[in-house]
C-alpha positions in Angstrom: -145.8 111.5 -19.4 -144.9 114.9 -20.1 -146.4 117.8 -17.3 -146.3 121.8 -17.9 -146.4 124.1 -15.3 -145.2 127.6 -14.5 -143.2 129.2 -11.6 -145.5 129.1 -8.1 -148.2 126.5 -9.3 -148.6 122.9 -7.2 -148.5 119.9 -9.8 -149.9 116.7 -9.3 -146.6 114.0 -10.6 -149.0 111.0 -11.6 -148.2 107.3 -10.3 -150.0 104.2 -10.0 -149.4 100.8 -8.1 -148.9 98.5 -11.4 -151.3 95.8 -9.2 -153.2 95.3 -5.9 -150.6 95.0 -3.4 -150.3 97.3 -0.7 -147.4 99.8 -0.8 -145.1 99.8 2.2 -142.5 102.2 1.0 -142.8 104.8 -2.0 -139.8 106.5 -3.4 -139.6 109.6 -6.3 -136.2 110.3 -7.5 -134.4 112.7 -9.7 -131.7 110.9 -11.3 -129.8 113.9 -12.5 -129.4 115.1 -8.7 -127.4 114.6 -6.1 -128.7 112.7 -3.5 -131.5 111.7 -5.7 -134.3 111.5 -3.2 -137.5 113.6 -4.3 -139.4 112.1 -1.8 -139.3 108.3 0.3 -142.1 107.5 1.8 -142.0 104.7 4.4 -143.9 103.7 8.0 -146.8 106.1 6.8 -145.2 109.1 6.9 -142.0 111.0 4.7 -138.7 110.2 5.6 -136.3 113.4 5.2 -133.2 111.4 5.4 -131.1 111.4 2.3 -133.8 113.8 0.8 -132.7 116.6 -1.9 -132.6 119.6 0.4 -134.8 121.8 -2.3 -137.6 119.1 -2.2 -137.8 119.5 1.8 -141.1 120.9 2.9 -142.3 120.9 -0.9 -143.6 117.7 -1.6 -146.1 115.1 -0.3 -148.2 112.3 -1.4 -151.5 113.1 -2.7 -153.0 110.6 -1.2 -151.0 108.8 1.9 -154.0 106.0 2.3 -153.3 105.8 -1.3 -156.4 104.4 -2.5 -156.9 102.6 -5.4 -153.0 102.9 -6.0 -152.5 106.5 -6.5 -149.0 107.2 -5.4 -148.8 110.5 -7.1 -146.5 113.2 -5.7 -147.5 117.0 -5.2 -145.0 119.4 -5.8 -145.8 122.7 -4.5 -144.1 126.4 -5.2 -142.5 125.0 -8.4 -139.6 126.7 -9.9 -137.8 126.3 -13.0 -134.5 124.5 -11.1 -137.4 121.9 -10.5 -137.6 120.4 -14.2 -136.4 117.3 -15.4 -137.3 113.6 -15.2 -138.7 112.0 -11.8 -139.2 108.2 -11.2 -141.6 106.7 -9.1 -140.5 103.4 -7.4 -142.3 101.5 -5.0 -141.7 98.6 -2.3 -144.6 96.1 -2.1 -146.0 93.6 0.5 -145.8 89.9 -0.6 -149.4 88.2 -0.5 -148.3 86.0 2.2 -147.3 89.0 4.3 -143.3 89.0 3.8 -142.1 92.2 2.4 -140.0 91.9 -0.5 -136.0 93.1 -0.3 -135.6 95.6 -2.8 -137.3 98.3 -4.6 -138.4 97.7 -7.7 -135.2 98.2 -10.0 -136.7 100.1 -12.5 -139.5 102.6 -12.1 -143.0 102.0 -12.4 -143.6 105.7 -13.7 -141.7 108.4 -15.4 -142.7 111.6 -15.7 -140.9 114.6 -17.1 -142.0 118.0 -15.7 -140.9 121.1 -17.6 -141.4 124.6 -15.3 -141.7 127.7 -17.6 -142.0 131.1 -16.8 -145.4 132.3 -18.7 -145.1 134.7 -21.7 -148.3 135.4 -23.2 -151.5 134.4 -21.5 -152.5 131.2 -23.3 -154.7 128.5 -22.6 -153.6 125.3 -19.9 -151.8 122.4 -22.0 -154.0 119.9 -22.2 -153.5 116.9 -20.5 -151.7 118.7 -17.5 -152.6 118.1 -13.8 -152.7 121.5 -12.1 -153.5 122.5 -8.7 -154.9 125.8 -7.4 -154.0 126.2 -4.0 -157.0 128.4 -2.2 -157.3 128.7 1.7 -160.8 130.4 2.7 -161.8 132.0 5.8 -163.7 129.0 8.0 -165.1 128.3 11.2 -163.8 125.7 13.8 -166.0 123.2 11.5 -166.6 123.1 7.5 -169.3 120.5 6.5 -169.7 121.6 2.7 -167.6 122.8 0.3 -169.4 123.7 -3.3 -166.8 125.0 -6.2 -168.8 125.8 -9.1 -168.7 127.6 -12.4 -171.2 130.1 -13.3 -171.0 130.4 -16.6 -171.7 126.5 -16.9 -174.7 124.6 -16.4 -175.2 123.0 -14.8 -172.2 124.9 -12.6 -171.3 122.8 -9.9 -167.3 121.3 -10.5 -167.4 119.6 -7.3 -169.4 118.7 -4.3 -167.9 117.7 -0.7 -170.1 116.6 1.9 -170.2 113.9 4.5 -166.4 113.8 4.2 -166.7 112.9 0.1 -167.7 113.6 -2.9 -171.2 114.2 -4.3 -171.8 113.8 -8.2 -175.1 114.7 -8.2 -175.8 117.6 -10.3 -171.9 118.1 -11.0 -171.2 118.5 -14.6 -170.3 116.3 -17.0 -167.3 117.5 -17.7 -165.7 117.1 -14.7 -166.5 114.1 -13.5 -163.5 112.0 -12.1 -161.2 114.6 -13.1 -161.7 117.0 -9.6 -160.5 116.0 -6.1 -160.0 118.0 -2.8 -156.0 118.0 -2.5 -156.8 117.2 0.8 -160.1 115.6 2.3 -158.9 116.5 5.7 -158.6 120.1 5.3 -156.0 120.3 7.2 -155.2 124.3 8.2 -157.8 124.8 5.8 -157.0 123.9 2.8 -159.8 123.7 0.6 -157.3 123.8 -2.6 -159.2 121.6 -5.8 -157.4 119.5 -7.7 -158.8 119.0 -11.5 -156.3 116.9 -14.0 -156.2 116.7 -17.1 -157.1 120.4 -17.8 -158.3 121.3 -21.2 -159.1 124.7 -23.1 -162.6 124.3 -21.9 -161.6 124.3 -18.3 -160.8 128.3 -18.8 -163.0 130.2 -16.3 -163.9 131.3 -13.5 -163.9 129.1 -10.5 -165.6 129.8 -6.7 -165.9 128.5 -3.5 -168.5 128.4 -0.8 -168.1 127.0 2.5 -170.7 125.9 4.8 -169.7 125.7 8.0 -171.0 123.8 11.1 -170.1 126.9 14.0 -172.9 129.5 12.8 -174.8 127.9 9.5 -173.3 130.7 7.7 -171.5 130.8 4.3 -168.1 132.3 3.1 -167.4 133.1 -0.4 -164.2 132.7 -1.6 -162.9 133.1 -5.4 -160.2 131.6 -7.4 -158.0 133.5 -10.0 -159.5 132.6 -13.6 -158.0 129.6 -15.3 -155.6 131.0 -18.0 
């Protein structure tokens, strides 16, 4: 799989468990760099050792739980020193409980990611997973987050309430294609994930927050998709 991106965006680097056994260790590499490691993954949590010292701080699963398999890998702040070819390896649980010995010996994913600085403003390549970071203003609690679309209708892109998504009245078009990057919100990131992207995504995107502390609302907006 081949992902564009320019300088300062967060890319999602797709991966997927090839079957339903539970991942105990997840490793990205770079083969062309020394040491290798993008990113290991072990014990729930990242483990720096061995770790490419420009990937420090700059990378994380999407999804540590990782449900229904995804082991992608967010890279944010890319640069162009970041392109090339990463391999997604993973260390699986035996049915009967025994962990096997080795990684897998070749990768279960390849992905090549190509950094760019933009010339002329043209539309998303298609196909590409990109990620918008956005932090808004919040209370001590946020209970709903709308992003939506005016110019669509109907113009809701995502719904999150009750700690998940809502489809009702999203549209169409972006159904299973948007995610939070991070359902915990953790110092408040509210950043929305939408893969794939298409010419049809260009537009507008906001952000409203409803939060728990005063029943108010804060309006945030994103920078147009160009």
């Amino acid at each position: 799989k081949n992902i564009s991106a320019v300088p300062g965006q967060i890319v999602s680097l797709p991966c997927r468990l090839p079957n339903n056994k539970p991942a105990v260790v997840v490793q990205w590499t770079r083969p062309d760099l020394e040491p290798e490691y993008v990113l290991l993954f072990r014990d729930e949590q990242p483990d720096p050792e061995n770790q490419h010292p420009s990937f420090r701080k700059r990378v994380e699963l999407q999804d540590r739980r990782m449900e229904d398999g995804d082991v992608s890998l967010l890279l944010s702040n890319v640069t162009t020193n970041d392109t090339g070819t990463y391999e997604c390896r993973v260390f699986q649980r035996e049915a009967t409980g025994r962990k096997r010995r080795t990684l897998t010996s070749d990768p279960i994913w390849t992905v090549f990611l190509d950094v760019a600085p933009p010339t002329d403003p043209q539309p998303s390549s298609s196909g590409s997973n990109v990620l918008h970071g956005l932090k808004c203003p919040s209370a001590l609690m946020i209970v709903i987050i709308v992003y939506f679309r005016p110019d669509l209708e109907p113009e809701y892109v995502l719904l999150f309430r009750d700690e998940q998504p809502d489809p009702e009245n999203q549209h169409p078009s972006f159904r299973k294609r948007v995610e939070l990057q991070d359902r915990r919100m953790e110092d408040g990131d509210v950043s929305l994930l939408l893969s794939n992207v298409t010419t049809n995504d260009t537009g507008t995107y906001e952000c409203r927050l409803f939060t728990k502390i005063n029943d108010g609302e804060n309006i945030c907006k994103t920078t147009p998709l160009m």
